[in-house]
C-alpha positions in Angstrom: 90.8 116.2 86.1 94.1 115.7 88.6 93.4 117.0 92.2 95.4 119.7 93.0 97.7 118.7 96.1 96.1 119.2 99.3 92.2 119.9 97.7 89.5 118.6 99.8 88.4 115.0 98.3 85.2 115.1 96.7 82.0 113.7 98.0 81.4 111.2 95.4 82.9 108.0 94.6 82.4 108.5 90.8 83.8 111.9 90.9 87.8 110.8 92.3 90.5 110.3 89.4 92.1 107.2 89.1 95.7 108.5 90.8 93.3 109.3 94.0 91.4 106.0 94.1 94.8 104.5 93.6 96.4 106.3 96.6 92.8 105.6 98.7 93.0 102.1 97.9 96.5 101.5 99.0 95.6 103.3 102.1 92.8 100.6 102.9 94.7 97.7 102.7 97.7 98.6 104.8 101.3 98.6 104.6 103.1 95.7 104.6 100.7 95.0 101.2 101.0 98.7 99.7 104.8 98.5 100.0 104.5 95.0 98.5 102.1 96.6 95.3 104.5 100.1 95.0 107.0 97.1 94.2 105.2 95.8 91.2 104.8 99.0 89.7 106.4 101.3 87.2 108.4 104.2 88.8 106.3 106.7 87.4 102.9 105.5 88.7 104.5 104.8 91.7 105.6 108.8 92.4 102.2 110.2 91.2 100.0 107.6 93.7 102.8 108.3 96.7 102.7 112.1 96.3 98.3 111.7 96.0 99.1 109.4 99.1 101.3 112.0 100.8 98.7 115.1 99.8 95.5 112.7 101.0 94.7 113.7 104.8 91.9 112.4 106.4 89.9 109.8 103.6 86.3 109.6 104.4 84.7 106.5 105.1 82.4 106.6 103.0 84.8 106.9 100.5 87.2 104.3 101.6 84.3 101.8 101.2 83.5 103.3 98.1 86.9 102.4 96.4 87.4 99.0 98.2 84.2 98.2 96.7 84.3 99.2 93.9 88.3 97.4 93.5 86.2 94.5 94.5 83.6 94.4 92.1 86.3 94.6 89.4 88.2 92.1 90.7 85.3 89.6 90.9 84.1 90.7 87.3 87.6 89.6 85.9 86.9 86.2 88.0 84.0 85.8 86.2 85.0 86.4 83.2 88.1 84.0 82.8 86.8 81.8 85.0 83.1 81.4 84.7 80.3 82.3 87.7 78.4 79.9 90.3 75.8 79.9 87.1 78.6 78.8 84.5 79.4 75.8 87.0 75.9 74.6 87.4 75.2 74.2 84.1 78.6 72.0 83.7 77.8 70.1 86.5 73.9 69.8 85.8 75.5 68.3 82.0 78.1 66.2 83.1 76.9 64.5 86.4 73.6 62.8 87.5 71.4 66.0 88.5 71.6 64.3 92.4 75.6 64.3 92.6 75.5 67.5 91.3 73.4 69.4 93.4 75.3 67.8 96.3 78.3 68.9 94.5 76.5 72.5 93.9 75.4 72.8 97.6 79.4 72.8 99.1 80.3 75.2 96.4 77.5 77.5 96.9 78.4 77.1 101.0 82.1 77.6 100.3 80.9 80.9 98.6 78.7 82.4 101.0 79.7 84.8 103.9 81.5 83.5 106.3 79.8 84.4 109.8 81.2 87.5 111.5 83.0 88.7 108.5 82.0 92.0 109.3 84.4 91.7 112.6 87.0 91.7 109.9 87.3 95.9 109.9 87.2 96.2 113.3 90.5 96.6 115.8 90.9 94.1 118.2 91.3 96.7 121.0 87.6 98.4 120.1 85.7 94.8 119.5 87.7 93.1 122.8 85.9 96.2 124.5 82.3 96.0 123.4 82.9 92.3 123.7 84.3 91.6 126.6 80.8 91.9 129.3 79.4 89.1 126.8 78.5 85.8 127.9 81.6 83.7 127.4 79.3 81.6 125.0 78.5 84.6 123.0 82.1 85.4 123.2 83.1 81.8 122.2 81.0 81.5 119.4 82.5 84.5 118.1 86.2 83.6 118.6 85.0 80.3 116.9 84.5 82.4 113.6 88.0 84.7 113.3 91.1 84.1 112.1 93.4 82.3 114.8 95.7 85.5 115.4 92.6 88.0 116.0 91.2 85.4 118.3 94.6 85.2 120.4 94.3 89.2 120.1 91.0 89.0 122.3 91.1 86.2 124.0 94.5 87.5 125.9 92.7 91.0 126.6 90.1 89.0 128.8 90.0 88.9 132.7 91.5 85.3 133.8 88.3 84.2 135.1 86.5 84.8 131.3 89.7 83.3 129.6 88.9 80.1 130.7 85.5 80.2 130.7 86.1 81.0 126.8 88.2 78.5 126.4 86.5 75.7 127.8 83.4 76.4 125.5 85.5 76.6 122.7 86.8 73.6 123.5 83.4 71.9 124.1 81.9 73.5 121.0 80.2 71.3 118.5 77.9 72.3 115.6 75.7 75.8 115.9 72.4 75.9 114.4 73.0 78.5 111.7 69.2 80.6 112.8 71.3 81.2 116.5 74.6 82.3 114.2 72.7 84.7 112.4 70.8 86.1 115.6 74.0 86.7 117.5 75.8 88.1 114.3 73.2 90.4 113.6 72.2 92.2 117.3 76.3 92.2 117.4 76.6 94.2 114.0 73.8 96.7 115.1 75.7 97.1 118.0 79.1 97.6 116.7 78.0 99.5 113.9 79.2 102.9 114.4 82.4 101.6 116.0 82.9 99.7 112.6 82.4 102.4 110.5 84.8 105.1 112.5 87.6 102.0 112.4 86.9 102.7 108.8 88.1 106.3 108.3 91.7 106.2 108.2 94.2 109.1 107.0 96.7 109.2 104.1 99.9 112.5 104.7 103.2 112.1 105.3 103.1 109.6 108.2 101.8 107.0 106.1 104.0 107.1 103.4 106.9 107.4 105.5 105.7 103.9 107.2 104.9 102.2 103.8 108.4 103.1 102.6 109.7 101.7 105.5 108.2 98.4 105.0 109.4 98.7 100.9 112.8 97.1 100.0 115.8 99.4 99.8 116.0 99.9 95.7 111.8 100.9 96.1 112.3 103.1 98.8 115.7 104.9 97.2 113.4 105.3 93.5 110.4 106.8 94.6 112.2 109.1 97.1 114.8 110.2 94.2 111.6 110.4 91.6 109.4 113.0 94.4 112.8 114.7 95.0 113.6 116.4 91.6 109.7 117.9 92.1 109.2 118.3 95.9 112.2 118.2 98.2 110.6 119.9 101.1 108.5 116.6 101.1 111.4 114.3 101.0 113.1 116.1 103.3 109.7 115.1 105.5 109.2 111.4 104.2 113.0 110.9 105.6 112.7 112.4 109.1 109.6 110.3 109.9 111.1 106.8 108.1 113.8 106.5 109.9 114.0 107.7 114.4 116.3 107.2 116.9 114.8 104.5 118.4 115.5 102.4 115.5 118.9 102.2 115.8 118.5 99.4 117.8 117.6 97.6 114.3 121.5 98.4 113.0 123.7 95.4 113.2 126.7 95.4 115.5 129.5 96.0 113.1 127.0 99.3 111.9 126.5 100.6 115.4 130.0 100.4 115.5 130.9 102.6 112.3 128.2 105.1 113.8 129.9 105.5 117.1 133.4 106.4 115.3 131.5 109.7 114.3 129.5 110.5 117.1 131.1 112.4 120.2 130.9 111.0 122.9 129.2 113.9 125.0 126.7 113.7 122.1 125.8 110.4 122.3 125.3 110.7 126.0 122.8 113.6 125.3 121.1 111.4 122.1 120.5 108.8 124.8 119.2 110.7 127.8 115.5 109.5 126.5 116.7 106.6 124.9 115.0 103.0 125.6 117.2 100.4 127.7 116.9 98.2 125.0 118.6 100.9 122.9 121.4 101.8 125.4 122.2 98.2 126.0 122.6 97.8 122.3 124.7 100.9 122.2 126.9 100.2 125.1 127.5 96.3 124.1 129.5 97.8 121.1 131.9 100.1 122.9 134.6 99.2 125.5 134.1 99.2 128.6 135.9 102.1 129.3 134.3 104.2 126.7 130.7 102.7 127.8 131.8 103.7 131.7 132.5 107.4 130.4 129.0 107.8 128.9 127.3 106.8 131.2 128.8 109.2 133.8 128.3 112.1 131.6 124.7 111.2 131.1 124.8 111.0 135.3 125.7 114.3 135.7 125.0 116.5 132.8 122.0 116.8 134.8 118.6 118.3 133.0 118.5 119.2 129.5 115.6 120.4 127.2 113.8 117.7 125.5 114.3 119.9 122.1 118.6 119.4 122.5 118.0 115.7 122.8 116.3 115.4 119.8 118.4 117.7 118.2 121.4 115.4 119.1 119.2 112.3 117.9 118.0 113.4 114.8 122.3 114.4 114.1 122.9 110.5 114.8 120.3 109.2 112.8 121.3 111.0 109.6 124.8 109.7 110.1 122.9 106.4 110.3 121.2 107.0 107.0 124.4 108.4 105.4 126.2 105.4 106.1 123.4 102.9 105.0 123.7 104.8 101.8 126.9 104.1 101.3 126.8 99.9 102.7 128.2 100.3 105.5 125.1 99.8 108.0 122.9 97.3 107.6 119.4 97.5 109.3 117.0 94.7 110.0 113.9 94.7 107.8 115.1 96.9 105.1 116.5 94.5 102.6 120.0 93.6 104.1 119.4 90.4 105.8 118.2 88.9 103.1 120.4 89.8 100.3 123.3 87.4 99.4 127.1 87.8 99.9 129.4 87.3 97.9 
């Protein structure tokens, strides 16, 4: 049976529907590959996973591991089956080559296969592991950085004291083969360790926020489906999805000629209150595309309009960025990210 929007998740694995495992699933692996999936799939099944996703709230970890598991074990199953198992390929090779070759052959597949050390250090955040990490001995440390992916190394590596950098980097550098018993004896005291910190990084939260993010990461014609699909049932959550997707501080995104069709509807005492908490990256952008006399008078009414309440600046803001997303809809801003830089002109 369909949960009922906002009913707490069950305990069980077994006992979630489909539309909720779906919605828990795309919550796991993030946005930039959820907005990438939502693309793939048909508009209905995208508006009843994004309204479970919207409705989820706080996902259990136990749960979350549930699903990716199970996705997992599906997945490989498939494998299997169209492509045949570690067992399917030794009896080929056992057939078809002299039983030496293919046990040699047998041997890389079968270490190609297995877990690759520190795997587990996957699920964990850089900033938690760089702190139960860093007091290690820059060996331990090494070996370690020796085993992730390039960018997650960087990640931790760069949140060391000077001193350890190079220390780190030096044994790296000097690092030759590791006997696989030491490997396993510093992987496994480190999981034991890191254990509960890798199973809170684990519990992540689904709502409003999260959709709102994913959406932003899906191309314009995903974003402008689902939102018009959840409208014509719930457009108290639309009206939600849209104030979080888009915020102030992302009109620095807009390209010049749209920051310049914004400004011919925004007041100018208005804009100087929209950008009394604006970034200097922001007002610089701003500023670049008005003259310099309009730019000068701006800035002096932000000089002495003196204090205002932070609920009238966001007021102003929030008036500024729905001229913003008015005039997207209608071409005449383009903003970075969002499908306009890399569609063609013509």
């Amino acid at each position: 049976m369909p949960r009922k929007p906002n009913e707490p998740l069950p305990e069980k694995v077994e006992d979630l529907d489909g539309i909720t495992k779906a919605a828990i699933l795309l919550l796991a692996i993030g946005m930039d590959q959820a907005a990438l999936i939502l693309k793939q799939m048909p508009a209905q099944s995208v508006e009843e996973v994004t309204r479970e996703l919207a409705s989820l709230g706080r996902v259990p970890k136990h749960l979350q591991s549930g699903v990716v598991e199970e996705f997992y074990n599906l997945t490989i199953a498939s494998q299997y089956i169209n492509e045949g198992s570690i067992d399917y390929a030794k009896n080929i090779l056992k057939q078809s080559l002299d039983p030496k070759v293919a046990d040699k052959v047998l041997a890389q597949i079968q270490t190609q296969v297995q877990r690759k050390p520190f795997s587990f250090l996957q699920r964990a955040e850089s900033e938690n592991l760089l702190t139960f990490i860093q007091d290690e001995h820059p060996q331990t440390i090494a070996l370690i950085v020796c085993h992730l992916p390039h960018h997650k190394a960087a990640e931790i590596i760069g949140g060391l004291p000077m001193a350890k950098q190079l220390e780190v980097i030096k044994r790296v550098a000097n690092m030759e083969q590791t006997n696989p018993d030491v490997i396993r004896e510093v992987e496994k005291g480190l999981e034991s360790r890191l254990s509960s910190m890798l199973m809170q990084s684990m519990e992540k939260a689904g709502g409003v926020p999260t959709v709102a993010e994913i959406l932003n990461l899906a191309d314009r014609a995903t974003e402008k489906s689902i939102l018009e699909g959840l409208e014509a049932e719930d457009p108290d959550l639309v009206e939600q999805i849209r104030r979080l997707m888009f915020v102030f501080e992302d009109i620095k995104m807009v390209n010049d000629k749209g920051i310049q069709a914004v400004l011919k509807e925004v007041d100018n005492h208005e804009l100087a209150l929209a950008l009394k908490t604006a970034s200097e990256e922001l007002k610089n952008k701003i500023f670049g595309n008005m003259s310099e006399r309009a730019a000068t008078m701006v800035k002096e009414d932000m000089e002495f309009m003196g204090p205002v309440k932070v609920s009238d600046v966001e007021a102003a803001q929030q008036r500024v960025v729905d001229i913003v997303r008015r005039l997207e809809e209608s071409g005449d801003v383009v903003i970075q990210g969002r499908g306009g830089d890399t569609e063609q002109l013509v």
